[in-house]
GUVO-983740 format. One line per 8 residues: their letters; for each residue x, y, z of C-alpha. Coordinates in pm, 1 decimal. Layout:
<rs>
a	X:Y:Z ~ ... $
</rs>
This chain:
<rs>
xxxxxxxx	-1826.1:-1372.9:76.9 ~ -1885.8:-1395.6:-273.3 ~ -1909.9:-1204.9:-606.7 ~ -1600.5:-925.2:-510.1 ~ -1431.4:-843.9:-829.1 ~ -1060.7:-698.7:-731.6 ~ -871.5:-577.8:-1022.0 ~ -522.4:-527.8:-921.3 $
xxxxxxxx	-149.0:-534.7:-969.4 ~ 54.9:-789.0:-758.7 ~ 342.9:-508.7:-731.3 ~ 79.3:-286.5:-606.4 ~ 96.1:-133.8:-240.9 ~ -248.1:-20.9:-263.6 ~ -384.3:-367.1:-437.5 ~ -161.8:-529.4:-141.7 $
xxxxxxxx	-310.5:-314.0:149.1 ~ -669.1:-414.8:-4.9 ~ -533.3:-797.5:-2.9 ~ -436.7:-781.9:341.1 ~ -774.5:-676.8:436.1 ~ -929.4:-943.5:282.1 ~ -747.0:-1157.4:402.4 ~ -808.5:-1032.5:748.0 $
xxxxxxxx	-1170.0:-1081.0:690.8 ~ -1139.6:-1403.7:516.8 ~ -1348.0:-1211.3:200.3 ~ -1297.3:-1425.0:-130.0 ~ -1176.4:-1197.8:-437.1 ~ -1194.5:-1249.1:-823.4 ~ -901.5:-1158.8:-894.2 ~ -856.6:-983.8:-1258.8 $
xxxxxxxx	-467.4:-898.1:-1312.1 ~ -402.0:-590.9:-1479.6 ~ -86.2:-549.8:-1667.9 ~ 115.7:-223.4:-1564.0 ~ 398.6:-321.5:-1748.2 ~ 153.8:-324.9:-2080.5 ~ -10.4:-40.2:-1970.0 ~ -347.4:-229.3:-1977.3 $
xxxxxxxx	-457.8:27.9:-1660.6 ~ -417.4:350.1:-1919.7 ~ -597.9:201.8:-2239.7 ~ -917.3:380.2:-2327.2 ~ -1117.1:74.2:-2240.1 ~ -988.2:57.0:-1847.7 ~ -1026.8:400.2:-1804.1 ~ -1422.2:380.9:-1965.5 $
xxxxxxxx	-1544.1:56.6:-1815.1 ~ -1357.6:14.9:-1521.6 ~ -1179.9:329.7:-1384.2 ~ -1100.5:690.4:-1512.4 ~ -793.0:709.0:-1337.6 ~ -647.7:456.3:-1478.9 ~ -473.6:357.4:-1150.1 ~ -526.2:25.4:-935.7 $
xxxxxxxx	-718.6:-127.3:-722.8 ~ -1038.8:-162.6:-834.4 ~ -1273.5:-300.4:-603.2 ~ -1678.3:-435.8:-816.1 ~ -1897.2:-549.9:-578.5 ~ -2218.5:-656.9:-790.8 ~ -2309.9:-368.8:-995.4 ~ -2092.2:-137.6:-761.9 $
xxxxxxxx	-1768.4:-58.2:-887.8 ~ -1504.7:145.7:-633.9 ~ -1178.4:304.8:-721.4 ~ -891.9:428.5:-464.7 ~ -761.4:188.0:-235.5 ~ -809.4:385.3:82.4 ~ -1209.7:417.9:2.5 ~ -1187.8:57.9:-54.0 $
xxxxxxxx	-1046.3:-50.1:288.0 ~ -1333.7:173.6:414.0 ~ -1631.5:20.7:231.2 ~ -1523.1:-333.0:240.7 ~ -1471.6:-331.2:679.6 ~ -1772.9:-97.4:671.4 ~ -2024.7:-395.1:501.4 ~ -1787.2:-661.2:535.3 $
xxxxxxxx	-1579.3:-623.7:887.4 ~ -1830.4:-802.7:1118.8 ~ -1691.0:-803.9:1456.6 ~ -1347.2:-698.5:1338.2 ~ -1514.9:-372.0:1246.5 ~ -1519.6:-159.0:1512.9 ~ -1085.2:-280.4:1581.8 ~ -1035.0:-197.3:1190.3 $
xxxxxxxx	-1220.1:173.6:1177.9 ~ -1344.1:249.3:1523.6 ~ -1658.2:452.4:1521.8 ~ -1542.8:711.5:1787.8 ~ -1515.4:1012.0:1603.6 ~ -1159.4:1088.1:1739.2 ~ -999.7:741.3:1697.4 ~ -1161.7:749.1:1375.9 $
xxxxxxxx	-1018.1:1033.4:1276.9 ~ -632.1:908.1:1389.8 ~ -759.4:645.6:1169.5 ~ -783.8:873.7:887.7 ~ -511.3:1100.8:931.8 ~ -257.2:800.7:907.9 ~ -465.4:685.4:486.4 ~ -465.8:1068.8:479.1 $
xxxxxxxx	-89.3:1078.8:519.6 ~ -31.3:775.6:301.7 ~ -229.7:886.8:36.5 ~ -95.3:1254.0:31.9 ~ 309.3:1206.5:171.1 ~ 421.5:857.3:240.0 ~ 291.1:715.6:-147.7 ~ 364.5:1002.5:-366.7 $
xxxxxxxx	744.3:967.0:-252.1 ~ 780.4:614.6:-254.3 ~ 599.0:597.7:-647.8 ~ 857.5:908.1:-733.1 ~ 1113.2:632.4:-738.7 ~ 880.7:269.9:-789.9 ~ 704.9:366.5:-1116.4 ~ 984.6:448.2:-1355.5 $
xxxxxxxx	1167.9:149.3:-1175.5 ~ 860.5:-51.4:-1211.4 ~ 705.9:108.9:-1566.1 ~ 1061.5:190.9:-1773.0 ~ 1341.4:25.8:-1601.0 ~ 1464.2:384.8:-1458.9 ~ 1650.6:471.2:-1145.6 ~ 1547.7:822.5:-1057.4 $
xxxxxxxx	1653.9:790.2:-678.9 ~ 1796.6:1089.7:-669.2 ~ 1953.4:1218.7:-310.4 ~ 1674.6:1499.0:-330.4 ~ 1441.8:1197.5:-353.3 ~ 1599.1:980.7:-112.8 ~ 1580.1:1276.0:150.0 ~ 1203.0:1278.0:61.7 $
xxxxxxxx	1186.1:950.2:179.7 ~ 1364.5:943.4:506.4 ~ 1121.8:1258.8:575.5 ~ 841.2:1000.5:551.5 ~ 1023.1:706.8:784.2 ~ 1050.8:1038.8:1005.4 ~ 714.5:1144.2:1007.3 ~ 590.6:749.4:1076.0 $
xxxxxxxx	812.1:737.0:1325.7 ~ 691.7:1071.0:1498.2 ~ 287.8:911.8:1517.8 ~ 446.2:567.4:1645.3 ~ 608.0:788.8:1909.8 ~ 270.3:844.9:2042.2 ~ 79.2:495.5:1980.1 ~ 163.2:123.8:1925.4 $
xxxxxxxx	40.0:118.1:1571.2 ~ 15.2:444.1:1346.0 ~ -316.5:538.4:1471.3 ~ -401.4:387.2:1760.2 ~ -262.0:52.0:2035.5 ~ -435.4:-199.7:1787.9 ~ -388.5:-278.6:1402.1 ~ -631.7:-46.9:1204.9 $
xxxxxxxx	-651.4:34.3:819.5 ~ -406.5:308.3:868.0 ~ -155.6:48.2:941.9 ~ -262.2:-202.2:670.7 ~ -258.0:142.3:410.4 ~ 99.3:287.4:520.4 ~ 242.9:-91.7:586.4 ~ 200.2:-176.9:240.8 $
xxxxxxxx	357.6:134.9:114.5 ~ 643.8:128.8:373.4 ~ 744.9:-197.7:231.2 ~ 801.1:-130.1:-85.5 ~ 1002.2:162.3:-1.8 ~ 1229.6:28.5:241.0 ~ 1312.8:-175.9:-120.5 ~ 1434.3:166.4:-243.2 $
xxxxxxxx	1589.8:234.9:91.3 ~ 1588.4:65.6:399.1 ~ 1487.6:280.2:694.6 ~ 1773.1:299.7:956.5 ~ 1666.4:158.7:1285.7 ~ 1893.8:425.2:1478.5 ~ 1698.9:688.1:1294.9 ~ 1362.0:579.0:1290.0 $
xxxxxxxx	1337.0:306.0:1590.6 ~ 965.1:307.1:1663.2 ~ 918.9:260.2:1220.3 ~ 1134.2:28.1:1209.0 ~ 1001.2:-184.3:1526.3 ~ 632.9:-123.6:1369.3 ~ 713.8:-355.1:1024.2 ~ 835.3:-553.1:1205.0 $
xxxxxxxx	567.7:-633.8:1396.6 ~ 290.2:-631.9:1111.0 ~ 548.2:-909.2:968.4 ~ 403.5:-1112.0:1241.2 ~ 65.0:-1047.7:1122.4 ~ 10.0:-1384.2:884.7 ~ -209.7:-1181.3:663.2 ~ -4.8:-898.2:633.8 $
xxxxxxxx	342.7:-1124.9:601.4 ~ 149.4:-1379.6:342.9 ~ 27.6:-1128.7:95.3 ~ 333.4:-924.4:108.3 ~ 545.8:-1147.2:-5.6 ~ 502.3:-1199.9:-344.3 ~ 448.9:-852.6:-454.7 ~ 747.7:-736.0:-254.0 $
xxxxxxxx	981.1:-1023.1:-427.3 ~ 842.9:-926.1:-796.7 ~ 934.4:-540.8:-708.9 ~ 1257.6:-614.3:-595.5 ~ 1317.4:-823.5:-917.9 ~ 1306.9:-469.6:-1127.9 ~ 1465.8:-289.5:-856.4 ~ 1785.9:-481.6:-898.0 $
xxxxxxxx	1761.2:-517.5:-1295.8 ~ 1691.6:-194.9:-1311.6 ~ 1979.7:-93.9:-1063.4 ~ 2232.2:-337.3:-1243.5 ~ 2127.4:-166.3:-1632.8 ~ 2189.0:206.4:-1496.2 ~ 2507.2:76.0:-1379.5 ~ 2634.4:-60.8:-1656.5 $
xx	2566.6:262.9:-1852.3 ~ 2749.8:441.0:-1636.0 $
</rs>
């Protein structure tokens, strides 16, 4: 597949999860890199051409142009998925739904908590991990860990784009604080089993070793003010 335009951010979870899925369905991107650390994503020009938020990815497809990672995954396995469709974002209104509720809870619990911590870290070099924050965390791992409880992967016995959504996010956080396996077993036993998954493992990788490049900078500077 040609002509898909993603604009993203390598350090990204939500550019990553989008990456994984098109990797998954062997979709070729455009890649345009946009430079958080400049803050090309909040000039007046990203925000009027590309997206008002100002937030990445960015997904053009011709003359379409989509914003928001989790209506991305959607669109691109809805026109895109082929047979892997119906696996990715079944059309049974209750495993769909499971579906949902797991981007629902990314989007609205898992992400907020892990970007509380990533984007100073990321944007000014600033380690806000407070405990309060830290606590907000390990009430996501908890919350993960309570859905696994009930199904293989976060929605359902298969991979869906729940898991590619929170798997991305979950990885970068575990950066900030790795979730203990005696707390959160079934979490912890779930990334490791999407690090099997060559697309999931392959994109990862280089976003999660650029973030953990600032984490530890970052980490090392507050300390040495201290």
């Amino acid at each position: 597949m040609s002509g898909l335009v993603l604009y993203r951010a390598i350090a990204s979870p939500p550019a990553r999860a989008v990456m994984t899925l098109g990797d998954l369905l062997s979709l070729r991107f455009e890649y345009r890199e946009v430079k958080l650390l400049q803050f090309e994503h909040k000039s007046e020009e990203y925000k009027k051409n590309i997206n008002p938020m100002g937030t990445v990815p960015v997904l053009q497809d011709g003359d379409f142009i989509l914003s928001e990672s989790h209506a991305i995954l959607k669109y691109l396995t809805e026109r895109y998925g082929g047979e892997s469709r119906e696996r990715l974002y079944p059309s049974d209104v209750r495993a769909r739904a499971l579906v949902d509720q797991g981007m629902f809870f990314n989007s609205g619990f898992f992400f907020p908590r892990m970007a509380a911590v990533a984007l100073p870290l990321l944007l000014r070099g600033v380690d806000t991990s407070s405990p309060q924050r830290l606590q907000d965390i390990e009430e996501a791992y908890g919350a993960a860990d309570g859905f696994l409880q009930r199904s293989r992967f976060l929605a359902l016995d298969h991979l869906t784009l729940a898991d590619l959504a929170v798997g991305a996010t979950a990885a970068a956080t575990s950066l900030i604080l790795q979730p203990d396996p005696n707390k959160f077993p079934r979490f912890v036993e779930w990334m490791n089993e999407l690090q099997e998954i060559p697309s999931f493992k392959n994109v990862s990788a280089e976003g999660i070793a650029y973030l953990k490049k600032f984490i530890i900078k970052a980490r090392e500077m507050q300390g040495s003010k201290s």
